[in-house]
VONUTOR-410104 format. One record per atom (N, C-alpha, C): x negated, y, z. Coordinates in steps of 0.001 Angstrom, whole numbers, plus 524288, in hexadecimal, padded with zeros to 5 digits. Layout:
XYZ;...
REM end
This chain:
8759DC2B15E996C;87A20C2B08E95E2;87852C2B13E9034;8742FC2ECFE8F0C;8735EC2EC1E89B5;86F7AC28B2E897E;86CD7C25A8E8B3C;868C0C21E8E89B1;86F6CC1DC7E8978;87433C1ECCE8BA7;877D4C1B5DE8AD5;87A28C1C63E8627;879FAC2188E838D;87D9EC1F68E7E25;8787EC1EE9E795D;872A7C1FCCE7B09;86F45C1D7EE7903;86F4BC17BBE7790;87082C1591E7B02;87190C0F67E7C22;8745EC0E5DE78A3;87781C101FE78F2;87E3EC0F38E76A5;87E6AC0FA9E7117;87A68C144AE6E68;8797AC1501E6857;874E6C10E2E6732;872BFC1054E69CB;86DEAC0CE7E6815;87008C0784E6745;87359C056AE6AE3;876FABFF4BE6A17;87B06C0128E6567;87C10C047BE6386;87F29C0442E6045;87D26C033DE5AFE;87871C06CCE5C04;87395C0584E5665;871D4C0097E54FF;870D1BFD82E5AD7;87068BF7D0E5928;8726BBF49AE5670;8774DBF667E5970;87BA1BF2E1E5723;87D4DBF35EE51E4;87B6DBF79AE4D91;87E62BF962E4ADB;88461BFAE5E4A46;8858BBFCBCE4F27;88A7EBFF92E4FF2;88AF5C049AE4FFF;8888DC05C0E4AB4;8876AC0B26E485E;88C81C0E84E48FF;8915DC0D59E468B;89690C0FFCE475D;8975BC10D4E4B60;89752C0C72E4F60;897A1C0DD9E54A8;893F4C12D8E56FF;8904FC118EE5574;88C72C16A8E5664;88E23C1BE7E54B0;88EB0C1B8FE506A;890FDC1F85E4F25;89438C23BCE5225;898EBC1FDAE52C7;89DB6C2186E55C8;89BA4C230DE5AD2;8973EC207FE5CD8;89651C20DAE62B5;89350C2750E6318;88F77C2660E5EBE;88C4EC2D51E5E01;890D5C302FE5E98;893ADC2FDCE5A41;8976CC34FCE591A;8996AC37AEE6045;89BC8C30B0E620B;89EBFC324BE676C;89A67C349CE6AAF;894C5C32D9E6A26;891BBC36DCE6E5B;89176C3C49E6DA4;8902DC3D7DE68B0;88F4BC41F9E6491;892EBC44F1E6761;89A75C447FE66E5;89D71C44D2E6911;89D74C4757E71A2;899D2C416CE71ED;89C16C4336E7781;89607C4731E7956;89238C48ECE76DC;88D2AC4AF4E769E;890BDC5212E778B;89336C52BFE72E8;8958EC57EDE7256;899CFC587BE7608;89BC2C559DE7621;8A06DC5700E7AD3;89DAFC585EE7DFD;898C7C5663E80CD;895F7C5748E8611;892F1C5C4BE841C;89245C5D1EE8145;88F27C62F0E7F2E;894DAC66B0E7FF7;89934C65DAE7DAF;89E91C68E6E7EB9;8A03CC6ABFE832F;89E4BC6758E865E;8A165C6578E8C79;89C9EC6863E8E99;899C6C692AE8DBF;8955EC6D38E91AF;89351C7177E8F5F;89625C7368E8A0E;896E6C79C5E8814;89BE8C7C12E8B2B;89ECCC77B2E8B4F;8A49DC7A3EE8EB8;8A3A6C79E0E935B;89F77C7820E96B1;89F48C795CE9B86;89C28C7D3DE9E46;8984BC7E23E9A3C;893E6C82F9E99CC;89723C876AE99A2;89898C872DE9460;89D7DC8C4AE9330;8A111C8DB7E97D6;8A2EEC8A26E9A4F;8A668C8B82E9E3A;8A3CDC8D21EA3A6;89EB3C8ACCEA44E;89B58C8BE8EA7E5;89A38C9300EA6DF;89867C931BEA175;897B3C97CBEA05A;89C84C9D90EA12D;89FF4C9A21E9F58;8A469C9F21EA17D;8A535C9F5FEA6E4;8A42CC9AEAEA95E;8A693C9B48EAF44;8A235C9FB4EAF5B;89DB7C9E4DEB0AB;8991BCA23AEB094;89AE3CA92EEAD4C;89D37CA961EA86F;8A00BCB071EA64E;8A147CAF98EAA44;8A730CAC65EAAC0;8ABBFCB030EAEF1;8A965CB23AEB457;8A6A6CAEC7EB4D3;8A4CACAFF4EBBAE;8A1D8CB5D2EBAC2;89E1FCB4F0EB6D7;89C67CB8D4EB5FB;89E42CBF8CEB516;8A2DCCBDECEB24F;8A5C9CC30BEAF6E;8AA9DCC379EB614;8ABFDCC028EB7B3;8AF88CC26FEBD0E;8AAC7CC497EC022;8A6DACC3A4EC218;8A1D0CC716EC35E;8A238CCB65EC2DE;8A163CCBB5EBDA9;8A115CD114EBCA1;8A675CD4AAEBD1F;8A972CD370EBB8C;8AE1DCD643EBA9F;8B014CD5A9EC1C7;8AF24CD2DEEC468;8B038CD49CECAAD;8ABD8CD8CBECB80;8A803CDA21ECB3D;8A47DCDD64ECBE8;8A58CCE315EC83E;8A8B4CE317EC314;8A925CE6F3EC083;8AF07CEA7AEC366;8B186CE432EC65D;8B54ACE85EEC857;8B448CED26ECAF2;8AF87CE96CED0EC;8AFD1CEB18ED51B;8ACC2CF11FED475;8AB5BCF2FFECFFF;8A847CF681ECE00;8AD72CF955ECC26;8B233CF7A6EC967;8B562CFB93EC74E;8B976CFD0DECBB3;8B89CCFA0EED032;8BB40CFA8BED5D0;8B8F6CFEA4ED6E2;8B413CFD3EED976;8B1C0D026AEDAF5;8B13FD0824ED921;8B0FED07FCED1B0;8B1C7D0CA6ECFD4;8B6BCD1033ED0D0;8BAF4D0B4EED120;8BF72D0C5CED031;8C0EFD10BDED808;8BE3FD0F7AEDA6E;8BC85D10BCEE02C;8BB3FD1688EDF09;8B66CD1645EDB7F;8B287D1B72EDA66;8B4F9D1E8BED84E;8B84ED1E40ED68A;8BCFBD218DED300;8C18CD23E2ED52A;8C2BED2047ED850;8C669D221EEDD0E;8C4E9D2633EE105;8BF9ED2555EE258;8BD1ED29F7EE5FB;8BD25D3050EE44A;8B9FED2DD4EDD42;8B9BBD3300ED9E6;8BD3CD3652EDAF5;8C320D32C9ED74E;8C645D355AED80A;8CA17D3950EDB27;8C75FD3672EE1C3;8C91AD3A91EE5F5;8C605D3EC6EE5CF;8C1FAD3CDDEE521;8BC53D42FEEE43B;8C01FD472BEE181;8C173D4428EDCC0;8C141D48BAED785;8C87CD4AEEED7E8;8CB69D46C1EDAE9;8CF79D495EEDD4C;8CF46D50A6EDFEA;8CA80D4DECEE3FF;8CB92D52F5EE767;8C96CD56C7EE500;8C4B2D5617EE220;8C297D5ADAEDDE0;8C876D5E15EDAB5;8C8B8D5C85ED84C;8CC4CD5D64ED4F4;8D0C7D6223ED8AE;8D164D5FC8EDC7A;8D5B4D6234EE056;8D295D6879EE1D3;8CDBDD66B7EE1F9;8C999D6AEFEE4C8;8CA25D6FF4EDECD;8C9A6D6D80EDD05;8C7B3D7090ED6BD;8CD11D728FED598;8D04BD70FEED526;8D4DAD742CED54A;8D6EDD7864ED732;8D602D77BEEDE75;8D513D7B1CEE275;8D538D7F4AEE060;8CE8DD7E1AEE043;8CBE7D8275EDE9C;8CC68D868EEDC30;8CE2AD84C1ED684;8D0D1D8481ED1C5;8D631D8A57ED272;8D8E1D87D8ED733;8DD9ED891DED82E;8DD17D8E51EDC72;8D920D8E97EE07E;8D554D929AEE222;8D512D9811EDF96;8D22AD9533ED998;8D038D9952ED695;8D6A1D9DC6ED51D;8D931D9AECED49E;8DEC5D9DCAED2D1;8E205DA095ED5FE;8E0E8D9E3DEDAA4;8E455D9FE8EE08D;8DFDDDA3B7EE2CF;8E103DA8BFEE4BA;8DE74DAC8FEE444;8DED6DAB2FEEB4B;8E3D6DAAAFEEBE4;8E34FDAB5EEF39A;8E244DA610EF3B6;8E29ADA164EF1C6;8E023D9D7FEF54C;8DACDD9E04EF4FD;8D922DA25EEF001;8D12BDA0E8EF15F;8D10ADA529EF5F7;8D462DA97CEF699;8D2E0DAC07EFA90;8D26ADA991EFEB1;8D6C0DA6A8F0015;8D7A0DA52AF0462;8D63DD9F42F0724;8D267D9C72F0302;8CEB3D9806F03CF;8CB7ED979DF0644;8CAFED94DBF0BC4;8C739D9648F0EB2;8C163D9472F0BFF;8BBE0D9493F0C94;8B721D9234F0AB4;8B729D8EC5F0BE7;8B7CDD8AAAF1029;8B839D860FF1116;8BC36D8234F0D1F;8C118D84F3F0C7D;8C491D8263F0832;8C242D8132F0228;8BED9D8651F0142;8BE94D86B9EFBCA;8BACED8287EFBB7;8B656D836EEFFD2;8AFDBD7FECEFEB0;8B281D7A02EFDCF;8B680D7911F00C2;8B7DED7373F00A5;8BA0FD72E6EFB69;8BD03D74E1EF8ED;8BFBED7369EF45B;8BBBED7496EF007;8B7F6D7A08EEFD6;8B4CBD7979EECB6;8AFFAD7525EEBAE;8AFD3D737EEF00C;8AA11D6E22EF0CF;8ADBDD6837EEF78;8B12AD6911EEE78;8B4D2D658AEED82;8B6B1D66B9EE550;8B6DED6AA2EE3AB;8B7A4D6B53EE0D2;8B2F0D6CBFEDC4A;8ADE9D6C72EDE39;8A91BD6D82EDC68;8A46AD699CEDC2F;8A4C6D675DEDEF3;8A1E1D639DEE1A9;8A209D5C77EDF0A;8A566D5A10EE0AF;8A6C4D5625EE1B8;8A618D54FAED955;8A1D5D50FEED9E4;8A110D4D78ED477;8A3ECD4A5EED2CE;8A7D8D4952ECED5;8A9C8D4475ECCC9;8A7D3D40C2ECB36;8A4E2D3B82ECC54;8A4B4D367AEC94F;8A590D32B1ECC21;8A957D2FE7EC820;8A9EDD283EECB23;8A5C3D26BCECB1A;8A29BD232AECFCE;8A0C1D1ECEED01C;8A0C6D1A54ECCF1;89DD0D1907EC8AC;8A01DD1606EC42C;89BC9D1041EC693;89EEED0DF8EC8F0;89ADED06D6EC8F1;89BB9D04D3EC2CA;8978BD0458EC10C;8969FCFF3FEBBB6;892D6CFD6BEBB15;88F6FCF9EAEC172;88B1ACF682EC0B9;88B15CF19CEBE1D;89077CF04CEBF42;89242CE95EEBD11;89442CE9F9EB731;8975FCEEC3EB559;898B8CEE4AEB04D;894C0CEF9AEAE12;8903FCF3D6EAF0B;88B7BCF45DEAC7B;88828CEE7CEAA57;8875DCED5AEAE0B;884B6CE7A1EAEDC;8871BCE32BEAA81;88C34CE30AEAB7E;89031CDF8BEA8DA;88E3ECDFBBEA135;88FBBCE637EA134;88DABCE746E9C52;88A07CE766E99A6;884A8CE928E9D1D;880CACE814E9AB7;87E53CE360E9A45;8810ECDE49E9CA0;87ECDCDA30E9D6C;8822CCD694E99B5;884DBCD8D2E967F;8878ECD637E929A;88B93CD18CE9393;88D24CD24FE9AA9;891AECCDDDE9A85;896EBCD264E9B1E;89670CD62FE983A;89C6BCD7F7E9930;8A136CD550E953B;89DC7CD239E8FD0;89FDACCD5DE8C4A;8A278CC9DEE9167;8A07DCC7F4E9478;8A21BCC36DE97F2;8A6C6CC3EFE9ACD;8A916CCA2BE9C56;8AD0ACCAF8E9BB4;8B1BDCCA26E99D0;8B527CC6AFE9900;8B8EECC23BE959D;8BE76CC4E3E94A5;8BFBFCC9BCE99FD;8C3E2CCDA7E982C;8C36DCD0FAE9370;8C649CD153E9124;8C3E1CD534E8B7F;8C4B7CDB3FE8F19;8CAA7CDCEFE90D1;8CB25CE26BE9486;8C71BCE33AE9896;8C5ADCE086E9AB7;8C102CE20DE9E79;8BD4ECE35CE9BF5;8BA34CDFC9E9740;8B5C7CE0E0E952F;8B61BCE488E938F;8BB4BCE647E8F87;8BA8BCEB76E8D8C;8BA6BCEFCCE9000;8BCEDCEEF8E9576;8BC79CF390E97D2;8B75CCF4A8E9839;8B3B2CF009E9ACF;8AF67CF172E9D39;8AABACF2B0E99F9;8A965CF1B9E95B0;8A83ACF323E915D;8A95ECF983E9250;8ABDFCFC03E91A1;8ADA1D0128E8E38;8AE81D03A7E9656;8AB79D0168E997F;8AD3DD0331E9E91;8A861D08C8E9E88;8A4BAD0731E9E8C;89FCAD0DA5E9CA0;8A1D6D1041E9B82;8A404D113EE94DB;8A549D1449E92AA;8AA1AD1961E9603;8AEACD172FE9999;8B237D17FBE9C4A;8AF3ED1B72E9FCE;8ACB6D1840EA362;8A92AD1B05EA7F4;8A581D209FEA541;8A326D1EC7EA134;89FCBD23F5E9DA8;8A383D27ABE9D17;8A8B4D2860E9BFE;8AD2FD2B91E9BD4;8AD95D2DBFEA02F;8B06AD2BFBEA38E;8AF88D2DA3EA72C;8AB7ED3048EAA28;8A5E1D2FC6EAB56;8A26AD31F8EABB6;8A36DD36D7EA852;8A32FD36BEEA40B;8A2B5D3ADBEA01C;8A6BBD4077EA424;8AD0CD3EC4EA510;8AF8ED4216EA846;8AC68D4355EAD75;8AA8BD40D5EAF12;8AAD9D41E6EB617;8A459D452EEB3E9;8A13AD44C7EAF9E;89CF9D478AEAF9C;89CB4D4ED1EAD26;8A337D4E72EA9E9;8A591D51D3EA927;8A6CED557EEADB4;8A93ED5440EB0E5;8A9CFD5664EB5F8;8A790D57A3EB9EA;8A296D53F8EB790;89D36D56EEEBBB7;89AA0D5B25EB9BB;89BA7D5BC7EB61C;899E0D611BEB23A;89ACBD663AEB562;8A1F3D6585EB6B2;8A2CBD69E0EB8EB;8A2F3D698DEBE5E;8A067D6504EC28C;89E99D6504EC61B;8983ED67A5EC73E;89574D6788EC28F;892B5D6C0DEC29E;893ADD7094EC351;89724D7182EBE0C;89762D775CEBDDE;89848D789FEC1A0;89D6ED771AEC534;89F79D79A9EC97A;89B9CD7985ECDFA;8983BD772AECFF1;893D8D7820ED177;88FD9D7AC2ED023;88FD3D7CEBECACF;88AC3D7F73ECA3F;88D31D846AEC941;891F8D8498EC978;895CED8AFEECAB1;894EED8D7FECFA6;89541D897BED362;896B4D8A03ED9CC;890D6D8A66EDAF8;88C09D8919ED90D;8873DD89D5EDA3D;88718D8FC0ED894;88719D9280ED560;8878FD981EED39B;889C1D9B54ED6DE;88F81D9A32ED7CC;8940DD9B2DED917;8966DD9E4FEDDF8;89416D97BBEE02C;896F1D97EDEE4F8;893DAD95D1EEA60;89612D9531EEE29;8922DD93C1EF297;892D3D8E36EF519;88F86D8B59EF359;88E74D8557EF4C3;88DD2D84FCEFB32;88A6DD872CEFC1F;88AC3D8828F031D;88FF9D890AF052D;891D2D8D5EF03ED;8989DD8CA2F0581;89C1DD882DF048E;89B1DD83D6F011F;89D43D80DFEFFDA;89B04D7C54F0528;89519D7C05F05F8;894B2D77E2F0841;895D4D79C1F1027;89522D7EBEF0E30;896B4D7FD9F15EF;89D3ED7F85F1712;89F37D8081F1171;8A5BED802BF1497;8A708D7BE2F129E;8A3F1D7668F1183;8A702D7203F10D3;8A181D6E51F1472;8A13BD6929F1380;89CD1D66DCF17D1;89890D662AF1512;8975ED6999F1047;89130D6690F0E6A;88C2CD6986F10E7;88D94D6EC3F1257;889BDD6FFFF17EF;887E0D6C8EF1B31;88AE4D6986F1D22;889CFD648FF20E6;887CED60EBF1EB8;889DBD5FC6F188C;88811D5B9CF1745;8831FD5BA9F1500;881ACD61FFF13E4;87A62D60E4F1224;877DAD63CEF170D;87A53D648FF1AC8;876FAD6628F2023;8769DD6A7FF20AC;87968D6F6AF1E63;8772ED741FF1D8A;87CA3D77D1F2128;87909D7B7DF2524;87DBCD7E38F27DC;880D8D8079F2375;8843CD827AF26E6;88928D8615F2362;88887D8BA3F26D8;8882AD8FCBF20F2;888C1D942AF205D;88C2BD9692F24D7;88C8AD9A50F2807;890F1D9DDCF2A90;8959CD9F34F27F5;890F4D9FF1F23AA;89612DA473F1FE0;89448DA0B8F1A69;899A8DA178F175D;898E8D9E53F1185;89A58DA117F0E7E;895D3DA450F08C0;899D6DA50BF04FE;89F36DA2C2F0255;8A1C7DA705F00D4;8A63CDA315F0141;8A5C6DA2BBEFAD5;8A9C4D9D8CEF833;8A871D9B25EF11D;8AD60D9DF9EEFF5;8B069DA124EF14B;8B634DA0A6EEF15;8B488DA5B7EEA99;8B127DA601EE88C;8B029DA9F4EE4CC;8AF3EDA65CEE210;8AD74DA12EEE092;8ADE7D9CF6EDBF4;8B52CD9CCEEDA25;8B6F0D9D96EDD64;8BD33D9CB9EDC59;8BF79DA1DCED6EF;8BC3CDA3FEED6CC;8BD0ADA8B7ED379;8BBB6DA82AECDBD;8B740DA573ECDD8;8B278DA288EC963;8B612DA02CEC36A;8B7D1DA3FCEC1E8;8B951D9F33EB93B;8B509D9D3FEB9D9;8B03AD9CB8EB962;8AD73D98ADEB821;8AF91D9346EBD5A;8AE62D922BEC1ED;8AFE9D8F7AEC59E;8B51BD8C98EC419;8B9D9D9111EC27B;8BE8FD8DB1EC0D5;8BF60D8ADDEBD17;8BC3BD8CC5EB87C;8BC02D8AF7EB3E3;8B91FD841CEB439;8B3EED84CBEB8D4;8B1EED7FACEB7C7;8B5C7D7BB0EBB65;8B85FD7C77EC0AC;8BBB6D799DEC375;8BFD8D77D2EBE8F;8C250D7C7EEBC71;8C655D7A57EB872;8C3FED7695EB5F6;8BDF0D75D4EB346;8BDF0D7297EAECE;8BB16D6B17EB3B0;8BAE0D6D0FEB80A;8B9B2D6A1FEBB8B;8BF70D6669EBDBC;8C2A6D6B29EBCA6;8C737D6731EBECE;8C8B4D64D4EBA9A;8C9F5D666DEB5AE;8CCDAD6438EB325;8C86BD5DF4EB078;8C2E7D5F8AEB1ED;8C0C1D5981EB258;8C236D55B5EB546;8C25DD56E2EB9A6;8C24AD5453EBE4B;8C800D51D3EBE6E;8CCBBD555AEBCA9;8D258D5315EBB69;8D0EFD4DE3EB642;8CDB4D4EB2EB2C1;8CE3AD4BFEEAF60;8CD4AD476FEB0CF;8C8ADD464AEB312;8C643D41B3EB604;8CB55D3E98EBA07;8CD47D42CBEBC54;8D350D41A3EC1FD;8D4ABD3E10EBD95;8D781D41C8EB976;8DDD9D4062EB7D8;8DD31D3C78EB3A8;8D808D3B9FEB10F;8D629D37F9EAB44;8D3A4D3582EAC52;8CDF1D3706EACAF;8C9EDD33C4EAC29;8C9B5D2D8FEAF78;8CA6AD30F0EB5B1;8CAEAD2D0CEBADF;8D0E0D2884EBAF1;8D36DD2943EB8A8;8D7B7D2638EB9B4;8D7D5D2260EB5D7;8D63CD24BCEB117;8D439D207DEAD71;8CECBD1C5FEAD4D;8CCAFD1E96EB1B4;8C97CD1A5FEB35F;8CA1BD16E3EB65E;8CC45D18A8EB96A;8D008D1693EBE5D;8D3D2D111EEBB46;8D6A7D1292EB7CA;8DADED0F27EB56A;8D6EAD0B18EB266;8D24ED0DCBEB040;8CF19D084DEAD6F;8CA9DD0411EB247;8CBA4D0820EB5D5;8C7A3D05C5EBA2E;8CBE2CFFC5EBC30;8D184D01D9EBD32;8D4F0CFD1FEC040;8D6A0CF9EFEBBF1;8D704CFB37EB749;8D858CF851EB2A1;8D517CF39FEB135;8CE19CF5C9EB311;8CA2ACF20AEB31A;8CA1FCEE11EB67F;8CACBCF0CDEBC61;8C9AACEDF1EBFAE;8CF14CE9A0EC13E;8D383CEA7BEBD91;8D786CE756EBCE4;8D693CE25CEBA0D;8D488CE396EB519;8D2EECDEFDEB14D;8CFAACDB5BEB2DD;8CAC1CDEB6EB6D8;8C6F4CD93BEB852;8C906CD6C4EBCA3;8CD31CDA02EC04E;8CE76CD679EC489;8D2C4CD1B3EC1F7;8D672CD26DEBE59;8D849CCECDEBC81;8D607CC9E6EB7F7;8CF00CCB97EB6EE;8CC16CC7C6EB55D;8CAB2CC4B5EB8EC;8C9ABCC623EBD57;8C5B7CC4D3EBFC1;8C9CCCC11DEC56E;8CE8BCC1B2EC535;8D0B3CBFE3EC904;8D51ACBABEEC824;
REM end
């Protein structure tokens, strides 16, 4: 093709049909850039087909991660349900003079290993948004609400952490009260962790209902519950509402 409009300028030179020439350059000149035009716009479009595929990738994979959290949160929340119920109990024990009398050891060990015990934290998946971010295509992202969420999604989770690490504070204490205190062996022979680390059970069990007496003990449950409510009634539901809010936006990108 090109040795043909070679041809074509060279007979024109002969001829001295310079104008003609002219006109004829300009029109190649012309049809030279169009074909340079015509395969930036097909690159370019090659190239986005290539984002989008790319960015629905990811954002199907960022769901299935805010699915699953959104899972991990749900579990918590039954955990930190029944705590809460336990810690109250307890709580309510300390005030009621004949129900601590009249609590058998088996009742209490259960509500206390329930109310002492049991750790708060969500399961937080962020292998794909980690990745996303540090690899600098979270730009490729084309929703502005998604990006921003996901952007500023750490910071949220670091909050959170911050509470549920608050509350392990006094999951110490109250363990390192009941180590002083009270009797851990009684706890594991009248509920199943005897069995579960292999170790017979006692005849006879001191009994814990002398922790029920303890200002220090009530004082840390009080500052234990009213964490553990905070997390129930604030922290968790507002994660919850940004978790389905997220996983709303990418399913209506992405579908």
């Amino acid at each position: 093709m090109i040795k043909f409009f070679r041809k074509i300028r060279q007979k024109m030179l002969t001829e001295n049909r310079f104008g003609k020439y002219l006109i004829y350059a300009i029109g190649e000149i012309i049809l030279v850039v169009i074909g340079i035009l015509i395969a930036l716009q097909i690159n370019n479009r090659n190239e986005l087909i290539k984002t989008n595929s790319k960015q629905k990738t990811y954002l199907s994979l960022i769901k299935n991660e805010m699915e699953n959290n959104l899972n991990s949160l749900k579990e918590e929340r039954i955990i930190l349900s029944k705590v809460i119920l336990n810690q109250q109990i307890v709580l309510e024990l300390m005030q009621n003079e004949f129900s601590r009398d009249t609590i058998s050891e088996n009742q209490l060990s259960k509500i206390l290993v329930n109310a002492i015990s049991n750790d708060i934290s969500v399961n937080y998946e962020n292998g794909v948004l980690t990745e996303l971010i540090v690899s600098g295509n979270l730009k490729d992202i084309k929703n502005d609400s998604i990006r921003s969420k996901l952007s500023s999604w750490e910071s949220k989770i670091y909050k959170i952490r911050e509470q549920e690490n608050s509350l392990s504070t006094y999951w110490d204490k109250s363990n390192d009260f009941f180590e002083l205190n009270g009797k851990f062996r009684t706890l594991f022979d009248q509920t199943t962790y005897s069995d579960y680390v292999e170790i017979e059970r006692l005849p006879v069990n001191e009994s814990n209902k002398k922790v029920l007496n303890s200002t220090e003990f009530e004082n840390i449950l009080l500052i234990k519950l009213a964490s553990s409510m905070h997390l129930e009634k604030g922290v968790y539901p507002k994660y919850k509402s940004e978790l389905v809010e997220l996983i709303d936006l990418i399913d209506k990108e992405i579908n």
